[in-house]
Residue, then its C-alpha position, 0 to 999 in steps of 0.5 A: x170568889x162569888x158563891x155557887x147560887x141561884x139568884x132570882x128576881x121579879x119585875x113587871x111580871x116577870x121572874x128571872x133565875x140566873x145560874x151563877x157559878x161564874x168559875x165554873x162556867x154557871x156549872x151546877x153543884x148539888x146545893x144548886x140543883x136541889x134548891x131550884x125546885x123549891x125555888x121555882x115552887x115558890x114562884x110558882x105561888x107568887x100571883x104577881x108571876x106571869x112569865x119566868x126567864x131562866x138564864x146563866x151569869x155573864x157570858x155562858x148559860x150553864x156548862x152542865x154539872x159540877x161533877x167535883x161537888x157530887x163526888x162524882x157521875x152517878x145516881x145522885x147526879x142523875x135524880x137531883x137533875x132530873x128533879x129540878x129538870x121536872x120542876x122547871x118543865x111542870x111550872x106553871x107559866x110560860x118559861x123562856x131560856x136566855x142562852x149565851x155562850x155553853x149551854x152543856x149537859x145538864x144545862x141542856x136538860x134544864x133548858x129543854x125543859x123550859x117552853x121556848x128557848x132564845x138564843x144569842x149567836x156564838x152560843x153551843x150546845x151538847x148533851x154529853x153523857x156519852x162522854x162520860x158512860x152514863x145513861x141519859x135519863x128516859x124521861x130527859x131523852x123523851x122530852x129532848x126527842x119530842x122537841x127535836x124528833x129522833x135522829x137529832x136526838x140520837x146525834x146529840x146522844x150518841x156524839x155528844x158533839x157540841x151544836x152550833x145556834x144555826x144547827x140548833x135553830x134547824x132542829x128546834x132546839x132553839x126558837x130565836x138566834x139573836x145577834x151578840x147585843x140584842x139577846x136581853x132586849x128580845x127576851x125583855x120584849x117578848x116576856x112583855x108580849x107573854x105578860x100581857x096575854x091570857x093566863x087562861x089561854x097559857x095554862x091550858x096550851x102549855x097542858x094540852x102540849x105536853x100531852x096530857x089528856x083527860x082535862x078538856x071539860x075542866x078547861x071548858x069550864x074554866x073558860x066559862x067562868x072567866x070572862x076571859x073571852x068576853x075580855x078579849x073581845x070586848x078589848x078587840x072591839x073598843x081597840x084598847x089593851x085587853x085586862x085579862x084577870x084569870x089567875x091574877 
């Protein structure tokens, strides 16, 4: 029987980390969420890294916790998702959730934290811990309303009924629905589009969307020093693929 484990790689720009715990639905144990921070700090540094994809092995994204490896629901649950939930949320690149089939409980919380989400039809999603009596972070119950807006939300959190992908795709939940098939070659082509854009562009948006405020003269700054602009055009203009280098 495979091993509970975080698999990564990175290619053409691109880190994947795949949640793989194929016998339990790519559930996370405690080793699993304590790894991904360190785990995405290291990408973090990797300059070769310009977009990050995180998704589940086989046929289903993550079915949420464990629970058998924690001994149980309760703090430590709570503080290790939450931990590798703002790891994933303060990455520095763009990142992209690849979704197939439950996406659950912490595997919701994981993926809500990422910047887009991509889903393939037939996938389900449900934030659970009204089933359970446990209180859903303030810090993941803020970051689900500002993606979804309060009465979803609440639906999500006071039901914990499972979504379908149409249902998802009205509330914001997810950005893309693709057809059973098509959900690789999508995320393949749009990390492409990503990989090729500015990193300067990228970093500030990403900073200035999630509402942290106080940095616009750094950002001035930062676009003056980089050409990058002067890139842009200067592509657009001779009708050739820009070479942005900011943060290469």
């Amino acid at each position: 029987m495979e091993q509970p484990q975080l698999e990564q790689s990175v290619a053409d720009g691109v880190a994947t980390v795949v949640i793989s715990n194929p016998a339990k639905r790519n559930a996370m144990t405690a080793a699993m969420w304590r790894a991904l921070p360190e785990l995405l700090a290291a990408l973090a540094t990797d300059r070769s890294v310009r977009a990050l994809v995180l998704t589940g092995a086989g046929a289903t994204f993550c079915a949420g916790a464990d629970i058998s490896s924690l001994g149980g629901p309760g703090d430590e649950q709570q503080s290790l998702a939450v931990r590798a939930e703002e790891a994933v949320a303060a990455f520095p690149k763009p990142t992209l959730a690849a979704v197939r089939g439950y996406c659950v409980g912490g595997g919701s919380q994981l993926a809500a934290a990422c910047d887009l989400r991509f889903a393939e039809e037939g996938a389900l999603f449900g934030i659970t811990p009204a089933k359970l009596g446990i209180v859903y972070p303030a810090s993941s119950t803020r970051r689900l309303v500002s993606l979804v807006g309060p009465s979803a939300a609440k639906y999500l959190l006071f039901s914990g009924e499972l979504i379908d992908t149409g249902r998802a795709l009205r509330t914001g939940l997810v950005d893309e629905v693709l057809p059973a098939g098509e959900l690789d070659k999508r995320v393949a082509e749009f990390t492409r589009v990503l990989v090729s854009r500015s990193q300067l562009t990228q970093a500030a948006a990403k900073e200035f969307a999630s509402g942290r405020t106080g940095r616009e003269a750094y950002w001035a700054e930062q676009a003056r020093g980089s050409r990058e602009a002067e890139e842009g055009v200067a592509a657009f203009l001779e009708r050739r693929a820009p070479r942005f280098t900011y943060g290469v």
